[in-house]
C-alpha positions as CSV (number, residue, x, y, z in Angstrom):
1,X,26.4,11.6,-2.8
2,X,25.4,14.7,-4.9
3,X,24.3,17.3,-2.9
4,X,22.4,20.8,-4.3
5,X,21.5,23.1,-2.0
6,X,18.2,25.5,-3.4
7,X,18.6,28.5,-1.3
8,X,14.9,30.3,-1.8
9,X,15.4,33.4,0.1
10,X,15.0,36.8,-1.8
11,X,18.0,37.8,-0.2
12,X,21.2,36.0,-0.2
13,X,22.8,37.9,3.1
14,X,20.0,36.4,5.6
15,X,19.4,33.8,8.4
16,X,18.8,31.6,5.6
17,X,21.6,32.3,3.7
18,X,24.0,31.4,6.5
19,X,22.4,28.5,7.3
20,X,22.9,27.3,3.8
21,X,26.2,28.1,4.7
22,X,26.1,26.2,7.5
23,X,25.1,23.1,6.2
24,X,27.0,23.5,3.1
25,X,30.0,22.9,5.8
26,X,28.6,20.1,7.2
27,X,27.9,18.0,3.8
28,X,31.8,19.0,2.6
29,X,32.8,17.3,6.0
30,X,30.7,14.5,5.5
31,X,33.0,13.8,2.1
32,X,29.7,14.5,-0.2
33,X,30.0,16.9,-3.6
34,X,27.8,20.1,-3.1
35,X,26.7,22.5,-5.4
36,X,24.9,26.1,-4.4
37,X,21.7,27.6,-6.3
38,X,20.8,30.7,-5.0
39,X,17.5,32.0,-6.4
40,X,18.1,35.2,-5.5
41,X,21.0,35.2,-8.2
42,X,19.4,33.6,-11.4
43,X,18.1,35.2,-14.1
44,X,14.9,34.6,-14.7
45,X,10.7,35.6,-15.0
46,X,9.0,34.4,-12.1
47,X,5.6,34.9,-13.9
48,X,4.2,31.8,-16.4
49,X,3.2,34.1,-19.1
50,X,2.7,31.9,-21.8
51,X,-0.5,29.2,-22.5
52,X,1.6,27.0,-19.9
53,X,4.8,26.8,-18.5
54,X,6.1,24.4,-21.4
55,X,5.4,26.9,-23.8
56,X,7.5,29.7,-21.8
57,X,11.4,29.3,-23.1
58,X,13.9,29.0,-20.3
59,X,16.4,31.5,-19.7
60,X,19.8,30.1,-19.5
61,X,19.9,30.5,-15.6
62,X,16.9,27.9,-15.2
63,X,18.4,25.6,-17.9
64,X,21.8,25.4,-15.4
65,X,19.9,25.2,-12.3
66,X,17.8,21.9,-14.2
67,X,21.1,20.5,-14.8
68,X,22.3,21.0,-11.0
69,X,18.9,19.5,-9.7
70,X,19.1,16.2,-12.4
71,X,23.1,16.0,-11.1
72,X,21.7,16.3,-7.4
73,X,20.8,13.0,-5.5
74,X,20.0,15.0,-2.3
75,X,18.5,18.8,-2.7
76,X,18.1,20.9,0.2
77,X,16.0,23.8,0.5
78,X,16.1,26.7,2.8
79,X,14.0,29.2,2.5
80,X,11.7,31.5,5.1
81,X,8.2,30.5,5.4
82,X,6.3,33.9,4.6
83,X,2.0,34.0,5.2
84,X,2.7,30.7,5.7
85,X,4.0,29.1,2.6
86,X,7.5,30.2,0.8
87,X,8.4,33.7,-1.0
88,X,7.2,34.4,-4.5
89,X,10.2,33.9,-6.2
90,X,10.8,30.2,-4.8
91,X,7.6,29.8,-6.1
92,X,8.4,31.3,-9.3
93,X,11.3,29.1,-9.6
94,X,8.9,25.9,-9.4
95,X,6.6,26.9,-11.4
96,X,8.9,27.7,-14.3
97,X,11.5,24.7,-13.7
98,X,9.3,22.2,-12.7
99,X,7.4,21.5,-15.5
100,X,6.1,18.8,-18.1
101,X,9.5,16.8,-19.3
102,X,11.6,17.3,-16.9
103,X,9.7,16.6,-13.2
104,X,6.9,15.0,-14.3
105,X,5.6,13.4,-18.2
106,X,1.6,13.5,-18.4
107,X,0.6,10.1,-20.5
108,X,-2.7,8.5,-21.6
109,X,-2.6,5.3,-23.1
110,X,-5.8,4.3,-24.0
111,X,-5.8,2.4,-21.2
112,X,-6.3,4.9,-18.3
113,X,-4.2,8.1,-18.0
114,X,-1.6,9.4,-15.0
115,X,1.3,11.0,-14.7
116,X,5.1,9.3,-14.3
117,X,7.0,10.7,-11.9
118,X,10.7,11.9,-13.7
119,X,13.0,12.5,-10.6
120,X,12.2,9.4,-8.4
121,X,15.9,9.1,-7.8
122,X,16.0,12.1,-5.4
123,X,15.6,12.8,-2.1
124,X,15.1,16.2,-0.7
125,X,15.1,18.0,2.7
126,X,13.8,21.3,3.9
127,X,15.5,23.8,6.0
128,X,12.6,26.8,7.0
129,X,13.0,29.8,9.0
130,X,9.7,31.2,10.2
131,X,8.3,34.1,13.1
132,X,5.7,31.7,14.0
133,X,6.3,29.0,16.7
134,X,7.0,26.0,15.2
135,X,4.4,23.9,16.9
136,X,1.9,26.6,16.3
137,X,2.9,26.5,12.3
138,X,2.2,22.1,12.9
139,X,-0.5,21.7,15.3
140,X,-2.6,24.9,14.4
141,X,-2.0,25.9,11.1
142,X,-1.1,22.5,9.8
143,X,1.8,23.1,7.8
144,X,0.1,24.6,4.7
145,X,3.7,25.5,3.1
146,X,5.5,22.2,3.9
147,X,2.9,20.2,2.7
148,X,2.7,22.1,-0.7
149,X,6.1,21.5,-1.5
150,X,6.7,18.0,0.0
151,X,3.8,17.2,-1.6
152,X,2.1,18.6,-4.2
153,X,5.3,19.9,-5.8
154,X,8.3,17.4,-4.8
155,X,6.2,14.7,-4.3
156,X,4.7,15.0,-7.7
157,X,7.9,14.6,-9.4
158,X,8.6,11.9,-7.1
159,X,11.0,12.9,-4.9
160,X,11.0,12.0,-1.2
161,X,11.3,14.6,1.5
162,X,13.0,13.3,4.3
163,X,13.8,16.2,6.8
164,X,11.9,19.0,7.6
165,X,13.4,21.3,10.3
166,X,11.9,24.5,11.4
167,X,13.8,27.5,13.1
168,X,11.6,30.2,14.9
169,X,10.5,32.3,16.0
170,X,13.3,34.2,14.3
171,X,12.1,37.9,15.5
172,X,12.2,37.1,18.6
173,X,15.5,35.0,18.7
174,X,19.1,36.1,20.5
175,X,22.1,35.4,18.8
176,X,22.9,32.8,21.0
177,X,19.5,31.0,19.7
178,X,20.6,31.8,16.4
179,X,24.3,30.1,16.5
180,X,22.7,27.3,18.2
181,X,20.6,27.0,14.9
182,X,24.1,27.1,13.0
183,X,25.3,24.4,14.2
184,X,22.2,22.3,14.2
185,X,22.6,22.6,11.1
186,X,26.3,21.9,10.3
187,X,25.4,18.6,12.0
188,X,22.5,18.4,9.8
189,X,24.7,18.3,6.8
190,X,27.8,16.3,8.2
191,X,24.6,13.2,8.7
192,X,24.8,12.9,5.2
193,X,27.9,10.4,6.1
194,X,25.2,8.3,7.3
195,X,22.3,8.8,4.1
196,X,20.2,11.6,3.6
197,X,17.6,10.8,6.5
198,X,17.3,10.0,10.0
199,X,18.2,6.2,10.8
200,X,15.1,5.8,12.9
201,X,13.2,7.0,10.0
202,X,14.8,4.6,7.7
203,X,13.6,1.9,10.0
204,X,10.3,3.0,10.1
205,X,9.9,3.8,6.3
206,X,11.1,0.3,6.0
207,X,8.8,-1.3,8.4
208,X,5.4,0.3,6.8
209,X,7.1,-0.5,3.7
210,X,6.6,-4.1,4.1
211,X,4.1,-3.9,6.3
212,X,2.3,-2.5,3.1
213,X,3.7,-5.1,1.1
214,X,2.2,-7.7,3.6
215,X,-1.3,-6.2,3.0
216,X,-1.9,-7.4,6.7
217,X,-6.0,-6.1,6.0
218,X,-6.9,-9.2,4.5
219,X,-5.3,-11.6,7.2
220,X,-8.1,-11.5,9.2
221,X,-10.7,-13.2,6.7
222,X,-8.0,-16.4,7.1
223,X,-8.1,-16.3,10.5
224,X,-11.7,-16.0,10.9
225,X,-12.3,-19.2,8.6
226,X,-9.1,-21.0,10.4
227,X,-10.9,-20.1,14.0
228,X,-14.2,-21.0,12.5
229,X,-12.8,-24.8,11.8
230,X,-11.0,-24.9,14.7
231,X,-13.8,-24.5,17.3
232,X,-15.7,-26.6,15.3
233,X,-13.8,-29.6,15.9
234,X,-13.1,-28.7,19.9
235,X,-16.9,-28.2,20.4
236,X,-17.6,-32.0,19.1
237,X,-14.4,-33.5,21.2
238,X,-14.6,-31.0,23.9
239,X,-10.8,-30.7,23.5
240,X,-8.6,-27.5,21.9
241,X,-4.8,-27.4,21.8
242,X,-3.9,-24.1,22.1
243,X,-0.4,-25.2,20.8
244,X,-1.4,-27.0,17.6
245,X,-3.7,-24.0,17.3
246,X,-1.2,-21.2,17.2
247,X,1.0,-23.6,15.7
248,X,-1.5,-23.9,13.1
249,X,-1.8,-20.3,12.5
250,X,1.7,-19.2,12.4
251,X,1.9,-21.7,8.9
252,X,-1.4,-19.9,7.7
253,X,-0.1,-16.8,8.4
254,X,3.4,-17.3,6.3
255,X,1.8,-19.1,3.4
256,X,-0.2,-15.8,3.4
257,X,2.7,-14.0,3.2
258,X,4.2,-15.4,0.9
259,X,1.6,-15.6,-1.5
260,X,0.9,-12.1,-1.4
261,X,4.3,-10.8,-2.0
262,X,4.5,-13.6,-5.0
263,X,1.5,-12.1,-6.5
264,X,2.9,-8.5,-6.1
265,X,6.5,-9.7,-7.5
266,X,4.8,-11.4,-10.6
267,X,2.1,-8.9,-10.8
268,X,4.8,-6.0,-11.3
269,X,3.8,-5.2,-15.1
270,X,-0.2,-5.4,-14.3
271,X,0.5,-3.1,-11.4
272,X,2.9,-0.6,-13.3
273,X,-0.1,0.1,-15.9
274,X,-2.8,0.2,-13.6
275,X,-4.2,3.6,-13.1
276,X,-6.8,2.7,-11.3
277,X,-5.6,1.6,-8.0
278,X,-6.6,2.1,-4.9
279,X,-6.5,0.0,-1.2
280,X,-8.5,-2.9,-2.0
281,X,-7.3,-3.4,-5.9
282,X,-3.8,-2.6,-8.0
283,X,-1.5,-4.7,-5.0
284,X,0.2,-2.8,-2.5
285,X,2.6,-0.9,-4.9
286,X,5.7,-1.2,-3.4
287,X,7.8,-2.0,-6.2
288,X,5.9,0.5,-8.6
289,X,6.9,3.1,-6.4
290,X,10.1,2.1,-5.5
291,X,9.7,1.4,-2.1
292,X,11.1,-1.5,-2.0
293,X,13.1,-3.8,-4.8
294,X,12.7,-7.2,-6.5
295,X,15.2,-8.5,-4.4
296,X,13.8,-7.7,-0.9
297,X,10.8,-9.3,-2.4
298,X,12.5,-12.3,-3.4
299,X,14.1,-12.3,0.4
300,X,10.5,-12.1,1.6
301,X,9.1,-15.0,0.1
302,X,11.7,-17.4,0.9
303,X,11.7,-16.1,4.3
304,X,7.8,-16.4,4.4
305,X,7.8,-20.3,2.9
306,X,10.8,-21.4,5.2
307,X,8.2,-19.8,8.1
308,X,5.5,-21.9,6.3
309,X,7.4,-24.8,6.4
310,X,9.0,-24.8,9.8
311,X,5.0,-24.0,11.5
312,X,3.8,-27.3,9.5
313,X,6.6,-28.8,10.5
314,X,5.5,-28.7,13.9
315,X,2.4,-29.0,13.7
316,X,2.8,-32.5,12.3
317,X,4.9,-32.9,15.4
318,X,2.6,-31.5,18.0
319,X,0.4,-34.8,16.7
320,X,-3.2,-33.3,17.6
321,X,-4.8,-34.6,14.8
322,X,-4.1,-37.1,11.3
323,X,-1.2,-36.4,10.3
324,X,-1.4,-37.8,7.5
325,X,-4.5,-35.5,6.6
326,X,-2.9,-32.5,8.1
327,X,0.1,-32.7,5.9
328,X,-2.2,-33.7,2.8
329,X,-4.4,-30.1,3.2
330,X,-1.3,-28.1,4.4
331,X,0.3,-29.3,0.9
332,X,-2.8,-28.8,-1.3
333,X,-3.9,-25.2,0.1
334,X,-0.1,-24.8,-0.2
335,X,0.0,-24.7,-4.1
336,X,-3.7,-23.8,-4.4
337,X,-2.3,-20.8,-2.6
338,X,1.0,-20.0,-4.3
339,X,-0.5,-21.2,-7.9
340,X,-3.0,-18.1,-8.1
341,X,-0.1,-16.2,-9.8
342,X,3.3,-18.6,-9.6
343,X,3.5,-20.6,-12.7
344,X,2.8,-23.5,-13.9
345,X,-1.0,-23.4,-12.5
346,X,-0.9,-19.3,-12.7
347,X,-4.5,-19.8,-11.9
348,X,-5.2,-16.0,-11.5
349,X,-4.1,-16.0,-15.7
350,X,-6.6,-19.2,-16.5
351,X,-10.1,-16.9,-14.7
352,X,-9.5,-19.1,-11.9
353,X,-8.3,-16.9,-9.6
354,X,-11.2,-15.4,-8.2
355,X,-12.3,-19.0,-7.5
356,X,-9.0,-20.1,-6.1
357,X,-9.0,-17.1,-3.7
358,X,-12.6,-18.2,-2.6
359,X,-11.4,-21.8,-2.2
360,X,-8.1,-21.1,-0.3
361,X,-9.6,-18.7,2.2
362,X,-13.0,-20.5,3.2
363,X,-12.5,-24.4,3.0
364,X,-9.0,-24.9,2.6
365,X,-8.3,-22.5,6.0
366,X,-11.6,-23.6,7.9
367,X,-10.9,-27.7,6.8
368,X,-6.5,-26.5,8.1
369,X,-8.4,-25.2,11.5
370,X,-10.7,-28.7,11.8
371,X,-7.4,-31.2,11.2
372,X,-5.1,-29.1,13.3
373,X,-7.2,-29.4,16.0
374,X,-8.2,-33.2,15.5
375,X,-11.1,-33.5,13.3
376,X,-11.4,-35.9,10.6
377,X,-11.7,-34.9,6.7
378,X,-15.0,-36.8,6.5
379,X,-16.4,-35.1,8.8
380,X,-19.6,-33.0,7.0
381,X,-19.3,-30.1,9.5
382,X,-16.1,-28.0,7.7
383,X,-17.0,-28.5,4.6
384,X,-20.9,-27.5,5.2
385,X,-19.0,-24.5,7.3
386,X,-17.2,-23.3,4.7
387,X,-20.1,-23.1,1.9
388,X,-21.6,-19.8,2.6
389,X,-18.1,-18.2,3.6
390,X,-16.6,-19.2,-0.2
391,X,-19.8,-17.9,-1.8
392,X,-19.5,-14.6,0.6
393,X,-15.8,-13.9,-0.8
394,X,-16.5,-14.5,-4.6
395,X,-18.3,-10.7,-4.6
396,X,-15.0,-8.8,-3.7
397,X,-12.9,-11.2,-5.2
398,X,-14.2,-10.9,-8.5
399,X,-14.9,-7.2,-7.9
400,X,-11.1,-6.4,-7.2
401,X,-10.6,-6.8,-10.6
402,X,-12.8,-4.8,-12.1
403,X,-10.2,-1.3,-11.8
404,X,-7.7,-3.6,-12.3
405,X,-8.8,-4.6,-15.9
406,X,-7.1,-2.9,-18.6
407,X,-3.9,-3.4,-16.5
408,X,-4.8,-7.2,-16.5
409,X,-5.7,-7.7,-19.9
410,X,-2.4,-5.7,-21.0
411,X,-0.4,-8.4,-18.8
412,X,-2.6,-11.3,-20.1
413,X,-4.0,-12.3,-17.3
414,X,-7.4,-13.5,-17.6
415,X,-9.6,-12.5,-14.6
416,X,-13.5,-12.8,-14.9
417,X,-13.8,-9.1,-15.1
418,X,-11.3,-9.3,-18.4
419,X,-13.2,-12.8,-19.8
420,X,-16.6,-11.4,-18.8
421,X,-16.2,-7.5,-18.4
422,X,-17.6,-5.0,-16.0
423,X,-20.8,-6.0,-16.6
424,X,-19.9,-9.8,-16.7
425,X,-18.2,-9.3,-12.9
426,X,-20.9,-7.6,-11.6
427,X,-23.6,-10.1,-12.4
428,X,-20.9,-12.9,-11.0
429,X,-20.8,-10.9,-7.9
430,X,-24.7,-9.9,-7.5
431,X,-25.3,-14.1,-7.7
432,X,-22.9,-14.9,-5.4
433,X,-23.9,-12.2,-2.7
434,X,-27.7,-13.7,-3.2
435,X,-26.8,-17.3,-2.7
436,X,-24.2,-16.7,0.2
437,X,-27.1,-15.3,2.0
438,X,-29.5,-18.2,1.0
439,X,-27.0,-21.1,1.8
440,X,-26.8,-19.4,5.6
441,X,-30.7,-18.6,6.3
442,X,-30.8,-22.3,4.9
443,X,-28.3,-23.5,7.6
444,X,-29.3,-21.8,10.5
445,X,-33.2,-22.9,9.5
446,X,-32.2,-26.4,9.4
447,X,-29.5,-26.6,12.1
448,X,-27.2,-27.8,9.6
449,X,-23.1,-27.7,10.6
450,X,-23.6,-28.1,14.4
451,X,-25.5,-24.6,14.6
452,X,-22.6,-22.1,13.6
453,X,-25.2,-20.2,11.4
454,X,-28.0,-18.7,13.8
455,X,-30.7,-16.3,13.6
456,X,-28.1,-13.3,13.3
457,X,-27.3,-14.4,10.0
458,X,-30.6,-13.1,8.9
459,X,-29.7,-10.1,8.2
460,X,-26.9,-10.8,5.4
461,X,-30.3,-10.5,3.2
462,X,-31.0,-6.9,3.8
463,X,-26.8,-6.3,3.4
464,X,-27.1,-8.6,0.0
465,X,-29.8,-6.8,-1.3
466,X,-28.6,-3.7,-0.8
467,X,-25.0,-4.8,-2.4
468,X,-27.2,-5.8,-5.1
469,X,-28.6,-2.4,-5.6
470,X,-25.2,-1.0,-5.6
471,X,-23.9,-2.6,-8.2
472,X,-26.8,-2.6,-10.1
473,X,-27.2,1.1,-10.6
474,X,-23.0,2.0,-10.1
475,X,-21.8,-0.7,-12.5
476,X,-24.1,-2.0,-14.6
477,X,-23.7,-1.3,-18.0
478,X,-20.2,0.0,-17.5
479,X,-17.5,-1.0,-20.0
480,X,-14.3,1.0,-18.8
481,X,-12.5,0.1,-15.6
482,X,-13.1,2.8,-12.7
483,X,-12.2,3.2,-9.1
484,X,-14.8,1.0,-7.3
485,X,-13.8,1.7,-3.4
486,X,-17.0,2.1,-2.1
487,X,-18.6,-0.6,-3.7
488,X,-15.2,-2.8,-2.5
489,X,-15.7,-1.9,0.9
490,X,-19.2,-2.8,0.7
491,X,-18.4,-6.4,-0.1
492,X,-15.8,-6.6,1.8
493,X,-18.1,-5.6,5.0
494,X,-20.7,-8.3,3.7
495,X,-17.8,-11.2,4.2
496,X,-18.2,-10.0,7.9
497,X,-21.0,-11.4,8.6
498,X,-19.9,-14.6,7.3
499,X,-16.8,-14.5,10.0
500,X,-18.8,-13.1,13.1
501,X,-21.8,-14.7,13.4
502,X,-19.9,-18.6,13.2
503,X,-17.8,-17.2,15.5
504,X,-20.2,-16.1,18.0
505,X,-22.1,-19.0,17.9
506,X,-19.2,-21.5,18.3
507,X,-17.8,-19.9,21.2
């Protein structure tokens, strides 16, 4: 490993000098290359005096100190945290290093601008001496300085902070506090043996990492259909396996799994132009930001369709139901499921997807949930069930890929917001709100599929017509792809309904 060590004090004979010292030790015993930059020592104007700091020409100290921090895989910086932030001339130093090129490269493609993020391959950790308490600097003041430069100045280049250790309150500290600081810090730098951060933290960066990946928000919407199906055929037999039923899930839930992290592993050059993400659209964004690699996805999805295969496995053997049928709707939701992006249907590239999605999560779960638990497929009561839920899920669906549509039209795939455009996907979505509602006050007025739909659902109209509204005067007329988030969580919280009031009639 390639070690730089930024040393931001004014002075170089300080607290913080010596623990750069220190840790300096501790990285040469952990059998790691290190290289010093003191800031105090360079050459250089603080001040951006020209237009911008790309027009400003770099002194010959800042051009070495760029070539120590692209050598570096690991930069450490020590510095004293002064009115609450770091001294002027660290500052300085950012603003006349870190600039357009070299940390970060502005772009704008006709397709949606951003910024790429030029040294991704780094990691960085902060060493910070300060006369302020610690946990008053975190809990009260909320870390104004640390969060500037993990953040707003490291993170924006994209490298990953990942230490932060505070010292303090150094007016007030002994000596004896202050060697004890010393050698925290010599063992700081000798855990570089082990990687540049924490193995607990490793662990949990890797857990949220996949955790991300797994996009576990949208599990629930399977589960409620599943549930829905599943109480449907107890209530008329007046028998439920609890077995069979979290047998049942447990294949549900790893076909999930592994069709989401297919879709984000084949979706990788949609997401990499998308600029216009955000929690509901663009995929989780592990791979465009590095977090984790094509491989671990590859690991994940034969992991998740072994999982998939070993629940229906035994499911079939638990014998609750057909199994004949079970089998046939576990294998057809199966490559329903994986076919939205895996070729040869790649059914989310034909302007089938949003369909598929709608398909998959409201009969093909609710009809898994009725077999599993010993219904019969010609039974009317699933597939009456799972009407208004499908029409409930087309409106997010198909608005999920309206940010997503220059990204998707670059990759070729053919969603209905790239076939039919903005204005095309709104309309599809307005419709499908309107006739969700009507299919449920239809049901529950005529008793149809055992009762599931009551009263309650009678106010899905005032939630459609209000959805309505919203996309008539936010996206209407539109033509360019735009962050849609409030509108997303609007449909989403209309698919609610859909979930809850089945449920709380069944039970």
């Amino acid at each position: 490993m390639n070690v730089c060590i930024v040393l931001g004090h004014p002075r170089t004979d300080s607290l913080c000098g010596a623990l750069a010292e220190a840790y300096r030790d501790g990285a040469l015993d952990a059998g790691t290359d290190v290289r010093e930059l003191a800031v105090a020592d360079l050459e250089f104007d603080p001040d951006v005096r020209a237009e911008t700091p790309d027009d400003q020409e770099l002194e010959s100290d800042l051009v070495e100190a760029r070539a120590r921090i692209r050598w570096a895989d690991h930069l450490v910086f020590v510095y004293p945290n002064w009115w609450g932030t770091m001294p002027a001339r660290l500052k300085g130093f950012f603003d006349r290093t870190f600039t357009s090129g070299f940390a970060f490269s502005f772009y704008d493609d006709g397709e949606g601008a951003g910024h790429e993020k030029l040294l991704d391959d780094k990691t960085a950790e902060l060493i910070v001496t300060m006369d302020v308490p610690p946990w008053v600097y975190r809990w009260i003041y909320r870390q104004p300085g640390h969060n500037a430069v993990k953040r707003a100045t490291l993170g924006f280049a994209g490298i990953r902070t990942t230490r932060v250790t505070n010292f303090g309150p150094v007016e007030s500290s002994t000596p004896d506090e202050r060697e004890g600081w010393l050698e925290k810090t010599t063992r700081l730098g000798r855990r570089l043996a082990v990687g540049p951060e924490p193995r607990r933290r490793r662990i949990r960066r890797r857990v949220r990492s996949w955790a991300k990946a797994l996009r576990l928000q949208f599990y629930p919407m399977s589960w409620a259909a599943y549930t829905i199906g599943a109480m449907a055929a107890s209530g008329a037999s007046g028998v439920f396996s609890s077995t069979a039923y979290w047998l049942g899930f447990g294949f549900l839930f790893s076909l999930e799994a592994a069709t989401v992290l297919s879709n984000e592993y084949v979706d990788y050059p949609s997401d990499r132009e998308n600029a216009f993400a955000g929690p509901f659209t663009g995929g989780s964004r592990v791979l465009v930001d590095g977090e984790l690699g094509f491989d671990d996805l590859r690991r994940g999805i034969v992991v998740s369709v072994a999982g998939a295969v070993a629940f229906g496995a035994s499911v079939l053997a638990a014998g609750t139901g057909s199994q004949y049928a079970v089998a046939a709707a576990m294998v057809l939701l199966s490559t329903l499921a994986l076919g939205y992006t895996i070729p040869p249907l790649e059914l989310s590239y034909r302007t089938l997807g949003e369909l598929d999605v709608a398909v998959t999560h409201s009969v093909g779960v609710l009809l898994c949930g009725f077999l599993v638990q010993g219904g019969a497929w010609a039974d009317p009561r699933p597939w009456l069930l799972s009407i208004p839920f499908l029409l409930a899920i087309l409106p997010s669906i198909t608005l999920a890929g309206v940010p997503d549509r220059a990204a998707d039209s670059a990759a070729g795939k053919e969603t209905v917001a790239v076939r039919a455009g903005v204005d095309g996907a709104a309309r599809v979505a307005m419709a499908a709100a309107i006739l969700a509602s009507l299919a449920a006050v239809v049901w529950a007025a005529f008793d149809v599929a055992g009762g599931a739909y009551g009263p309650l659902v009678a106010l899905t109209v005032p939630h459609a017509l209000g959805l309505v509204w919203l996309l008539q005067t936010r996206l209407r007329g539109q033509t360019e792809p735009t962050r849609i988030d409030g509108m997303m969580a609007a449909s989403l919280g209309y698919l609610l309904w859909f979930g809850a009031v089945p449920l709380l009639n069944l039970s």
